[in-house]
C-alpha positions in Angstrom: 109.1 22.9 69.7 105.3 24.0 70.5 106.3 24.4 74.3 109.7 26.3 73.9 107.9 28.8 72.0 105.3 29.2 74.4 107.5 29.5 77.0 109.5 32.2 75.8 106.3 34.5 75.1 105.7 33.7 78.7 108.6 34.9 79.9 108.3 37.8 77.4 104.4 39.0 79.3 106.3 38.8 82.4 109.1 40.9 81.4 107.4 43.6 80.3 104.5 43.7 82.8 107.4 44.2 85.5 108.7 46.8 83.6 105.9 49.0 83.4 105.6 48.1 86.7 108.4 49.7 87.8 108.0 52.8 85.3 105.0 53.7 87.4 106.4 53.2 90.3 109.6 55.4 89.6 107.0 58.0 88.2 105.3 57.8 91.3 108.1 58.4 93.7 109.2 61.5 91.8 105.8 63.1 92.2 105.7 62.4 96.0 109.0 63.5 96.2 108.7 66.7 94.4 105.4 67.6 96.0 107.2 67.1 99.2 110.1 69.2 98.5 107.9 72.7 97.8 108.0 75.3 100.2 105.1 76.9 102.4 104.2 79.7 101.1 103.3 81.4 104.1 107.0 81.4 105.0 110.6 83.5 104.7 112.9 81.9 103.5 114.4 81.9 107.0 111.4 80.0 108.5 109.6 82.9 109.6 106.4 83.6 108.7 105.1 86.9 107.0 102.1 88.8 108.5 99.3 89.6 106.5 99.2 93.1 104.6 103.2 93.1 104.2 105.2 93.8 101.6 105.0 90.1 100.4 100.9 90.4 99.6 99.3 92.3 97.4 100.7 95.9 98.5 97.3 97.1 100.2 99.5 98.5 103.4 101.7 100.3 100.9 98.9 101.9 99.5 97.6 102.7 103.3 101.0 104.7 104.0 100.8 106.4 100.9 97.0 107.7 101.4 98.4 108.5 104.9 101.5 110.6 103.8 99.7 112.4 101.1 96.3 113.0 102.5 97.6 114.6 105.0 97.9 118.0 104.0 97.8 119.7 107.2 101.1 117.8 108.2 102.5 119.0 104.9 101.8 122.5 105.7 103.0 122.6 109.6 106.2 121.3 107.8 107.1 124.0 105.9 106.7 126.5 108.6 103.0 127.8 107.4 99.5 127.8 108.6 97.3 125.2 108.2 94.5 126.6 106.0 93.7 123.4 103.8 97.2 122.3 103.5 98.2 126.1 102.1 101.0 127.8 103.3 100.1 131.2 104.5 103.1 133.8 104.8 103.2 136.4 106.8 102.2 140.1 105.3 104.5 142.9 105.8 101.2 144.8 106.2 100.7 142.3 109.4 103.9 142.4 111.2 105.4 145.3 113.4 109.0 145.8 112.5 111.7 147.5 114.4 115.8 147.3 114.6 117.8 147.7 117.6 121.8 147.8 118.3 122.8 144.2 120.1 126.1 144.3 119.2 127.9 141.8 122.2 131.3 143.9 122.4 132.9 146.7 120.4 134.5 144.3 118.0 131.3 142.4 116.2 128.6 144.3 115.3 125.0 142.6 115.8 121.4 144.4 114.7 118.3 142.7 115.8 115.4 143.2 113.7 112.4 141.8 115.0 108.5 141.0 113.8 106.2 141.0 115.4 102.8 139.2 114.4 100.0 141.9 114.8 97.1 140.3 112.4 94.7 137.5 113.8 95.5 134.6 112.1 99.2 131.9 112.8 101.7 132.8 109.7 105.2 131.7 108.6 107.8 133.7 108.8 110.8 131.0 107.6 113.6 132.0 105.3 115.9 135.0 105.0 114.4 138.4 104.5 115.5 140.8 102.0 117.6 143.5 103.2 119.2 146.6 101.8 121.2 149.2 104.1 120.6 152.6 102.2 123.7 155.3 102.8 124.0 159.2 103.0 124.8 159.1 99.6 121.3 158.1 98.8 122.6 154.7 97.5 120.6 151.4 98.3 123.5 148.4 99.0 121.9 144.7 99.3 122.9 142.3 101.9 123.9 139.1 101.3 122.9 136.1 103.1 125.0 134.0 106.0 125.7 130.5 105.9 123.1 129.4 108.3 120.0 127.3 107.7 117.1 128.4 107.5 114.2 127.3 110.5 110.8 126.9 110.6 109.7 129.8 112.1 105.7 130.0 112.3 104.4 132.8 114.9 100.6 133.1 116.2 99.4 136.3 117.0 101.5 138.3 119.1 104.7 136.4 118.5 107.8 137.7 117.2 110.8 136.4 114.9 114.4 137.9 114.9 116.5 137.8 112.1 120.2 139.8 112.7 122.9 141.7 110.6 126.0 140.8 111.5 129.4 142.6 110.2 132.7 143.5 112.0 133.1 147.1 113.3 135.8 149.5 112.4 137.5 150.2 115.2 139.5 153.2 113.9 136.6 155.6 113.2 137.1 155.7 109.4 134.6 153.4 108.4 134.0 153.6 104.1 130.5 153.2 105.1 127.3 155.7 106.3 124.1 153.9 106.9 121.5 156.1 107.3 118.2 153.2 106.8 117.9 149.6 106.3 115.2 148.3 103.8 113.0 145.2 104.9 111.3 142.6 103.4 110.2 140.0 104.8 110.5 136.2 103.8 108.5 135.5 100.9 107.0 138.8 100.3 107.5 142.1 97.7 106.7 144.5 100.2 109.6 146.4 102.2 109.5 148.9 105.0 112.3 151.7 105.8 113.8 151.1 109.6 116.3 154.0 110.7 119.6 152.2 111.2 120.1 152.2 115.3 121.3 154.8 117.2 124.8 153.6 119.0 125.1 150.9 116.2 129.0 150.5 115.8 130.6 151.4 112.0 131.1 148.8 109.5 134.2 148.1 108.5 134.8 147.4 104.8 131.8 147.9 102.6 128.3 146.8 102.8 129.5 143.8 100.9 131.1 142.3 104.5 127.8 142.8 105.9 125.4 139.8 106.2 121.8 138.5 107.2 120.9 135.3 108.9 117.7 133.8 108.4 114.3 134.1 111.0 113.9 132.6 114.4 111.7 132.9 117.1 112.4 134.4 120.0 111.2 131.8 122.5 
């Protein structure tokens, strides 16, 4: 009775000494396993890896091409068409630029004036935009232009360089135009103050009213 006792508390040790056995060796092929199954972290997921400074570290070339792009005033200022005076944009003065007007109507059936500035001070200025215009008539009345569909360009003159900026309107071929010009009132983008031209000599009548006449924006000339 003594030895079938001891025999099954035998067999009992045995049992669970192989169990434990095989609890630590399950255990142990789940870590390997799931240490083996992690990715590198230097890599895409396509296999490729990612250079150093990306957009997968710790944003340092972002914050390069943001310094870059808003340091740079100078670039900021070229882009709008103005000087580069510490990333200000410098407009041309009225009191700087030569102005004159001049018939260049192409045929007898579009009318075309050229009004050009010239840059007389001694510094580069910006002349982009539309300028203001008003065509005063013999009745002493001051009419405003409105602006063409067009888009404006950067138009940025040194010294001694002009812009152009044109009326454009259709001319009454009949000879009973509604409309006497007599001056057209200038001012030039991004200023207040306007000069009197004498509307050109030859210049063909409107037809309509001032209201069909209209003003595209500056250009140079080059």
């Amino acid at each position: 009775m003594k030895y079938t006792r001891s025999t099954a508390l035998a067999a009992i040790g045995v049992a669970a000494t192989l169990s434990l056995t095989a609890c630590g060796s399950d255990d142990s092929a789940k870590d390997s396993s799931s240490k083996g199954s992690l990715p590198s972290s230097s890599s895409s997921p396509n296999g490729d890896s990612k250079p150093e400074g990306g957009s997968g570290s710790d944003g340092s070339q972002a914050g390069n091409a943001k310094t870059g792009s808003g340091g740079d005033t100078d670039t900021g200022a070229a882009g709008n068409g103005g000087t580069k005076t510490g990333g200000k944009v410098t407009f041309c003065k009225t009191a700087d630029l030569a102005i004159d007007a001049r018939n260049a109507a192409p045929d007898k059936v579009s009318g075309r004036i050229d009004i050009t500035m010239v840059n007389r001070g001694s510094t580069t200025c910006s002349a982009t935009g539309f300028a203001g215009v008003d065509i005063k008539d013999a009745d002493h009345t001051s009419n405003p232009i409105e602006r063409g569909h067009a888009q404006p360009r950067i138009t940025t003159l040194k010294p001694g360089e002009a812009a152009v900026f044109n009326l454009a309107y259709d001319i009454e071929g009949t000879g009973h135009s509604l409309a006497s010009p007599t001056d057209i009132l200038v001012t030039p983008p991004n200023e207040t103050h306007t000069v009197s031209l004498k509307w050109p000599a030859g210049a063909g009548k409107i037809k309509g009213a001032y209201t069909d006449v209209q003003v595209y924006p500056t250009h140079t000339t080059k």
